[in-house]
C-alpha positions in Angstrom: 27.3 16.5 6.1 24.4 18.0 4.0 24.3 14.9 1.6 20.8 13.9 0.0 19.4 10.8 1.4 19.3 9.0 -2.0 23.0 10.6 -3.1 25.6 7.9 -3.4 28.0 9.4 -1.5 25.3 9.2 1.3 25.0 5.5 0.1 28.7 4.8 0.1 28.9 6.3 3.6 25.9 4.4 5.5 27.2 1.0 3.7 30.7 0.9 3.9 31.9 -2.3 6.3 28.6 -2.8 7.4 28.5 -6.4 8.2 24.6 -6.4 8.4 22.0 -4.6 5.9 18.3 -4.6 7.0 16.3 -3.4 4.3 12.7 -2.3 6.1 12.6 0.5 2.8 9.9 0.7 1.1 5.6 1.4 1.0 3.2 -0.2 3.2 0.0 -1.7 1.1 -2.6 0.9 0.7 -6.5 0.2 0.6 -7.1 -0.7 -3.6 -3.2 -1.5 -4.1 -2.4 -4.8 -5.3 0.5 -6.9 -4.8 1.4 -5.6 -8.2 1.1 -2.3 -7.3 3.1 -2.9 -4.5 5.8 -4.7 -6.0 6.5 -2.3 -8.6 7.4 0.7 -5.8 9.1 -1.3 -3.3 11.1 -3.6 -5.9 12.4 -0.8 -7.7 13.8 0.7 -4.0 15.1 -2.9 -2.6 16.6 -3.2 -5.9 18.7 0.0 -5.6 20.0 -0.7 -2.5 21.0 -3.9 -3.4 23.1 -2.4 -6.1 25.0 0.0 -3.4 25.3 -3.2 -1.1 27.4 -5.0 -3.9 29.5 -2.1 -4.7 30.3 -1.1 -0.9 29.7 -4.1 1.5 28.9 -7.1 -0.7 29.9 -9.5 1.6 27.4 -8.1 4.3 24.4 -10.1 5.4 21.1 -8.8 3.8 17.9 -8.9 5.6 14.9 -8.0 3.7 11.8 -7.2 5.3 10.5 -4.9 2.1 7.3 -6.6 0.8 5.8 -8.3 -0.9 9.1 -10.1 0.2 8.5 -13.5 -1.6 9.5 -10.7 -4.8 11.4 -8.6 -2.8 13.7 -11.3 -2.3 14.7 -12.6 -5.9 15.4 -9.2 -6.7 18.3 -9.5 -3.9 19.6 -12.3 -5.3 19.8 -11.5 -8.6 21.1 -7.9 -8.5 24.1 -9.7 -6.2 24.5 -12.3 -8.9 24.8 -9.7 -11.9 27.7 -7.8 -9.9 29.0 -11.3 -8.9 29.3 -11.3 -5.7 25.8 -13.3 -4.5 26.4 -15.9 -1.3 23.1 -18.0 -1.4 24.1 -18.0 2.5 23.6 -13.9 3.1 20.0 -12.7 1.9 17.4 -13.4 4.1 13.4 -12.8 3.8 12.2 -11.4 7.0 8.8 -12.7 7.7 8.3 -12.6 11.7 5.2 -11.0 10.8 3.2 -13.6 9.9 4.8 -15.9 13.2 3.7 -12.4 15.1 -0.5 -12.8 13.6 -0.3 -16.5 14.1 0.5 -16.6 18.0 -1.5 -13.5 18.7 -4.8 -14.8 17.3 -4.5 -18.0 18.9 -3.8 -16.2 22.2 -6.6 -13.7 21.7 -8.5 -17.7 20.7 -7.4 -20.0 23.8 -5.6 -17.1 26.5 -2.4 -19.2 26.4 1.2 -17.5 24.9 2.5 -20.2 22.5 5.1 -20.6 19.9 3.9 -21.2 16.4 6.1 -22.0 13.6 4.9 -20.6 9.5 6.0 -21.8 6.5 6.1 -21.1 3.1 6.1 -17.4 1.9 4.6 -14.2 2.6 1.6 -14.1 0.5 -1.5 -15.3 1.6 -2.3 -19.0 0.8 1.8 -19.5 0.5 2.0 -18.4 4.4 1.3 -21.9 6.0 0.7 -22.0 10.0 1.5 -25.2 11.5 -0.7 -24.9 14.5 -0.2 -28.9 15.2 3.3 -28.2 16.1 2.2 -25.1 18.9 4.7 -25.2 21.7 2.9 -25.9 24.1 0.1 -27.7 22.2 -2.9 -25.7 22.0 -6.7 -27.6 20.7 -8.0 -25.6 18.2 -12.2 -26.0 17.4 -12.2 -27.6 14.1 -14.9 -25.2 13.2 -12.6 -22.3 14.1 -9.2 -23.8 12.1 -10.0 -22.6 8.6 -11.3 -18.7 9.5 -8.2 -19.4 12.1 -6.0 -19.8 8.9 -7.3 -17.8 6.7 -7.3 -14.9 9.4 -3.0 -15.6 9.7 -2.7 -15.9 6.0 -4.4 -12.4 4.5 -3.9 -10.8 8.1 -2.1 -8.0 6.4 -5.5 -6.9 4.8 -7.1 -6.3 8.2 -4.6 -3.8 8.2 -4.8 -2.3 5.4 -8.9 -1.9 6.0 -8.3 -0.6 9.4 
């Protein structure tokens, strides 16, 4: 229809009855940019679509992929709570990512395919990889589970350097 991108018709349009939102929007890290730096771009960009989910499909599920998404997250919430219409049970944090690192280094590690749970957030010492509870149970060198770790939890910056 000719409509801008950003316009809110355009907004209106791509949002109305949708009964899912992913929200992938936003700036990858660059090499020198801090979480900060990061935060200020994609925060401001998750937070305006936020505020054209509440107006036309607030009771849609939300799933936020945007990082730093441990930030990206609370913005969500509160936007949806200021137009009053937030349902602690529709905004999700997206982090597969850090599942994704986690089961690829210990396969590039032992050879075998396993199923690694993470918890915590989606910032580097809050990611937590429980590699005791591998499905199936992989040994791990216990001079190799720190690096191991460490390699899951600021794996992002590999990236980045690359």
């Amino acid at each position: 229809k000719g409509e801008q991108p950003g316009t809110e018709e355009a907004k209106k349009n791509a949002l109305t009855g949708a009964d899912v939102v992913i929200i992938p929007a936003g700036v990858p890290p660059k090499p020198g940019m801090t979480r900060d730096d990061l935060f200020k771009i994609n925060g401001g960009i998750v937070r305006d679509l936020v505020v054209a989910i509440s107006k036309y499909c607030p009771k849609a599920y939300i799933l936020i992929i945007s990082n730093p998404v441990n930030s990206t997250v609370p913005i969500a919430v509160e936007v949806m709570k200021k137009a009053g219409v937030f349902d602690a049970k529709k905004i999700f944090g997206v982090t597969t990512l850090d599942v994704v690192r986690a089961e690829t280094f210990i396969h590039e590690l032992s050879g075998k395919s396993v199923v690694i749970p993470v918890v915590g957030g989606h910032s580097g010492k809050t990611i937590v990889p429980l590699f005791s509870q591998a499905k199936p149970s992989v040994e791990i060198p216990s001079d190799k589970l720190d690096a191991l770790t460490n390699r899951v939890q600021f794996g992002g910056d590999e990236v980045v350097k690359a």
